[in-house]
C-alpha angles and dihedrals in degrees: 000000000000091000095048095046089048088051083052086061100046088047094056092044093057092047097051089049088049088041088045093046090047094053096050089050085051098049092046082051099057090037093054087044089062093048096048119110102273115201126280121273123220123215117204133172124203127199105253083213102062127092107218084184104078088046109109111153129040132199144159133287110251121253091013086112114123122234118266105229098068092076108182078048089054093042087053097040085056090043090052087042099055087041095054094033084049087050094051088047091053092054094046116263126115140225112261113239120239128291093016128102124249129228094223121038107198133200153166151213128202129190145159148198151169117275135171122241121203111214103204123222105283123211124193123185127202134199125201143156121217112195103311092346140091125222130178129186141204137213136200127184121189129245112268131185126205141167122250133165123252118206118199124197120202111192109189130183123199130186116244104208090049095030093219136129107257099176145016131189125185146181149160131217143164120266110241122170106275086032086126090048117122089246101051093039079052097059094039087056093046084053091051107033087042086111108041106122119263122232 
């Protein structure tokens, strides 16, 4: 009985080791979550003025085509085009024909720039169990700073007849490589344009 009663309380002080471990690498999880990089937020504003329903056609502001001869710029300015022309499809406008004037005339900047980013210290725990024992580990890494490139992307619509600008959408994020990809333009355009206002 003694012996059994001696391995029970083996037994619960390994398990509240294992269940104290576990916590603390519960805890460091949610801790370093919160610090990830969460995904960038667009700001937009909207004249309170303008009446998107009686929008109906969209097309571009004159002399905002890039020169031909820049190449990876003209490749980008068509991949931001066809992503902002899609978005606006898929909120029901439509692309104005040719030689006809559009109700909205749409536009963008982009623009980057060097910024610093602050790594913050990292810990990592580690639970393990070698033969009857438990054993348990932390890690520290140490703070780091290092330069990267933030692109921001400004969408604005104005209203032809009024000639005046009727919506803005912007956000920042981080340059990666394939950050001028269809895809990814695609997505950069969905986060700004995600208010502009639905047929």
């Amino acid at each position: 009985m003694t012996g059994q009663t001696t391995r029970f309380r083996v037994h619960r002080l390994r398990m509240r080791v294992v269940a104290g471990l576990a916590l603390g690498a519960f805890a460091a999880t949610g801790l370093l979550a919160g610090c990830a990089t969460s995904p960038p937020q667009a700001e937009s504003m909207r004249d309170p003025q303008a009446n998107f329903a009686a929008y109906q056609t969209f097309g571009w502001t004159s002399g905002a085509d890039v020169d031909g001869s820049d190449a990876p710029l003209k490749l980008l300015d068509g991949n931001l085009r066809a992503a902002i022309s899609a978005e606006l499809q898929r909120r029901g406008y439509t692309a104005a024909a040719d030689g006809t004037v559009p109700d909205l005339r749409m536009t963008y900047e982009f623009a980057s720039e060097q910024k610093l980013e602050n790594n913050p210290v990292r810990v990592g725990i580690g639970v393990g169990s070698w033969g009857g024992n438990i054993g348990g580990s932390v890690n520290v890494g140490s703070p780091s700073v290092r330069n990267y490139q933030e692109g921001t992307l400004v969408v604005h619509a104005i209203d032809t007849a009024r000639d005046a600008e009727v919506w803005q959408g912007r956000v920042s994020k981080k340059i990666t490589q394939g950050s001028t990809e269809p895809a990814a333009v695609a997505q950069a355009v969905a986060i700004v344009m995600k208010d502009f206002p639905r047929k």
